[in-house]
C-alpha positions as CSV (number, residue, x, y, z in Angstrom):
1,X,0.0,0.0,0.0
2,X,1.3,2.9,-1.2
3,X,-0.4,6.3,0.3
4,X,0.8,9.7,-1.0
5,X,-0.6,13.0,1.7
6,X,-0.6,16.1,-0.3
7,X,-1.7,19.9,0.8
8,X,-0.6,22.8,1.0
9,X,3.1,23.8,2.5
10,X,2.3,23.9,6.4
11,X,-0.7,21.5,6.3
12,X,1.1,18.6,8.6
13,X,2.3,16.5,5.9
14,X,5.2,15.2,7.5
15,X,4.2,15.5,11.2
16,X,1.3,13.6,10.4
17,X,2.7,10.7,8.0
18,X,5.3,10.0,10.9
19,X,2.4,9.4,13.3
20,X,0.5,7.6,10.5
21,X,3.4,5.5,9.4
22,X,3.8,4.4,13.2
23,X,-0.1,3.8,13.4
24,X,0.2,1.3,10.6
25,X,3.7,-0.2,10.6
26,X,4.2,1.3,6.9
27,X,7.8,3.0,6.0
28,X,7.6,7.0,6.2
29,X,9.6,8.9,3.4
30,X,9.5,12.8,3.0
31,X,9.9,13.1,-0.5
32,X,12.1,16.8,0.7
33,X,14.1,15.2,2.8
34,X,14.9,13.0,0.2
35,X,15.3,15.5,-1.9
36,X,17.8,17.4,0.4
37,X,19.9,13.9,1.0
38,X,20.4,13.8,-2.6
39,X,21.5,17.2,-3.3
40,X,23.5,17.5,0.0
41,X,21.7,20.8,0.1
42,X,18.5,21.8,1.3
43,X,15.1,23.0,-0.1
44,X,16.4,26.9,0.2
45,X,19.4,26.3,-0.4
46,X,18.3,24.7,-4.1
47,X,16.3,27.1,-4.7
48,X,19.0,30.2,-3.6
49,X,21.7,28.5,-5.7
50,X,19.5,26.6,-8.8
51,X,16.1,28.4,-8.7
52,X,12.6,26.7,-8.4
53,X,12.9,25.1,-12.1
54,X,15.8,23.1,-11.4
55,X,14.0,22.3,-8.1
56,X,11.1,20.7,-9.8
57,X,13.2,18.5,-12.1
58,X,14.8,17.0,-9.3
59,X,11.6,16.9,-7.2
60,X,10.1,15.2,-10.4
61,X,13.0,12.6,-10.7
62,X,13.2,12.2,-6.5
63,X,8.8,11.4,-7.0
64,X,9.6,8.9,-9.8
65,X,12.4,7.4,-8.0
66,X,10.6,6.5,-4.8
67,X,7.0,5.2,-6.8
68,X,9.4,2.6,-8.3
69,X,11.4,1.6,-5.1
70,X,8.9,2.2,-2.6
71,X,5.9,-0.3,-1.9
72,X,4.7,0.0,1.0
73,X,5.0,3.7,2.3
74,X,3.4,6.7,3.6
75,X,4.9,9.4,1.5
76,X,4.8,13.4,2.1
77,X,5.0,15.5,-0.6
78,X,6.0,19.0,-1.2
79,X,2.9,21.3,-1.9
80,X,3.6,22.1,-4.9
81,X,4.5,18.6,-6.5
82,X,0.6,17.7,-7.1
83,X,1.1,20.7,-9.8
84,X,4.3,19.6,-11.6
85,X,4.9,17.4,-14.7
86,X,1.2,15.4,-14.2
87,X,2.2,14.2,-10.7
88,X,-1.5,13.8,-9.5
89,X,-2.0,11.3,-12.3
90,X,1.4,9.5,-11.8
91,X,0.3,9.4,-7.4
92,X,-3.2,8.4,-8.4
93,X,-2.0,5.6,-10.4
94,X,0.8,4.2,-8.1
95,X,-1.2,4.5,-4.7
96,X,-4.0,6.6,-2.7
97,X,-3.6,10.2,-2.4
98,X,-5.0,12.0,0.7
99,X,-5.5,16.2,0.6
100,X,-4.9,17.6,3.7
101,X,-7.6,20.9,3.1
102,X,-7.1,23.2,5.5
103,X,-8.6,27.6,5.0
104,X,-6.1,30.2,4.7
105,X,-6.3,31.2,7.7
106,X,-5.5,28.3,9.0
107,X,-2.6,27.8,7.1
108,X,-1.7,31.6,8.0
109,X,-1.3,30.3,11.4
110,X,0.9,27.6,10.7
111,X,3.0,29.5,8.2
112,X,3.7,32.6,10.2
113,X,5.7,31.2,12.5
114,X,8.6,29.5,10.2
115,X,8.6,32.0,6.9
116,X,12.2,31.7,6.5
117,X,12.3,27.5,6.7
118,X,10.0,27.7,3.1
119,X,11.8,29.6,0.4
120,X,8.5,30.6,-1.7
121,X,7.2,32.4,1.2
122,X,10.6,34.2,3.1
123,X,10.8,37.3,3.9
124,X,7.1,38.0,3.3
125,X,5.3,40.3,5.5
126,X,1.9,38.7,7.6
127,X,-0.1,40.4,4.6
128,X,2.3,39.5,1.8
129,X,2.1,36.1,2.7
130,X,-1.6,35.6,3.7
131,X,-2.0,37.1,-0.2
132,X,0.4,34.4,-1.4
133,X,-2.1,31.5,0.5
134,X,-5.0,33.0,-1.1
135,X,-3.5,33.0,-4.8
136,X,-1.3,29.8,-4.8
137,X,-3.9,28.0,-2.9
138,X,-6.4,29.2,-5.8
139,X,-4.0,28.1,-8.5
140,X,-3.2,24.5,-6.6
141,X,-6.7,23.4,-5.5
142,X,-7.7,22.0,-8.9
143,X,-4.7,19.7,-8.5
144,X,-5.4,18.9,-4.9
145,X,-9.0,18.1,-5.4
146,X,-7.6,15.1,-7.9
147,X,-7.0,12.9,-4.4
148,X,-8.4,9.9,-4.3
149,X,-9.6,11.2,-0.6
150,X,-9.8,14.7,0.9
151,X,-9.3,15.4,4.7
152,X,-10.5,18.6,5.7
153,X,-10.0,20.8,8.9
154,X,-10.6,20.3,11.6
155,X,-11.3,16.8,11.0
156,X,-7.9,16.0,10.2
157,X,-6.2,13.3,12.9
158,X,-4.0,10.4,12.5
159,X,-7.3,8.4,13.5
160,X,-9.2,9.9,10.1
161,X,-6.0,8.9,8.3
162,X,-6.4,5.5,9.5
163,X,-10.2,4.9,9.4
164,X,-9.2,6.0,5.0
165,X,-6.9,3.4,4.6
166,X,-8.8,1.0,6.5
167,X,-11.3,1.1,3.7
């Protein structure tokens, strides 16, 4: 079983697939971290010295890479892989995809208190980067609402996570 948890950046991807993955007895892999072992470098980093294009062809090869090596997994993925290179379609077809929906202002929460751990949102002020939620949420949601399953605030628990791959 192969279970892919997508959402936007601050939506508990990772937090919640370790818990998930140690619910279930399944492998966790965080497709950034993966990304950032690869590239000895991390997220900002890659995207200071490369820029986000070069980011998303390595994100795209790291994503392919773990599909064909990786069976049985809960896998976090950036929030802006579901948008790249027809990734909902290849996640979709290699496992179940779970959205992690959350509002902006939600998210705002989250986000405000570690701007400068994301590069897309760094240095933005509070209304800068509840603007940024609002448009790039916009732009992603068609993507996002491909899941197989959505998981929308505040129902969102390792317990709803379980009772969806249960069935």
């Amino acid at each position: 079983m192969r279970i892919f948890l997508i959402g936007f950046m601050g939506s508990g991807k990772s937090m919640l697939g370790k818990k998930l993955a140690s619910a279930t007895g399944l492998l966790f892999a965080d497709l950034d971290e993966i990304i950032e072992n690869s590239a000895g470098k991390t997220i900002p980093e890659i995207f200071a010295s490369e820029g986000e294009e070069a980011f998303r062809v390595l994100e795209h090869e790291t994503l392919l890479r773990v599909v064909n090596t990786l069976e049985d997994a809960i896998i976090a993925v950036g929030g802006g892989t579901p948008c790249f290179f027809d990734h909902m379609d290849l996640m979709n077809k290699a496992g179940r995809t779970i959205y992690l929906k959350y509002t902006p202002e939600k998210l705002f929460e989250y986000l405000k208190e570690e701007p400068d751990k994301r590069p897309l949102i760094s240095g933005k002020s509070n209304r800068e980067l509840m603007d940024y939620i609002h448009k790039t949420l916009k732009e992603r949601e068609p993507y996002y609402q491909q899941a197989s399953h959505t998981l929308a605030w505040p129902d969102i628990s390792v317990e709803s996570l379980v009772k969806i791959i249960s069935s």
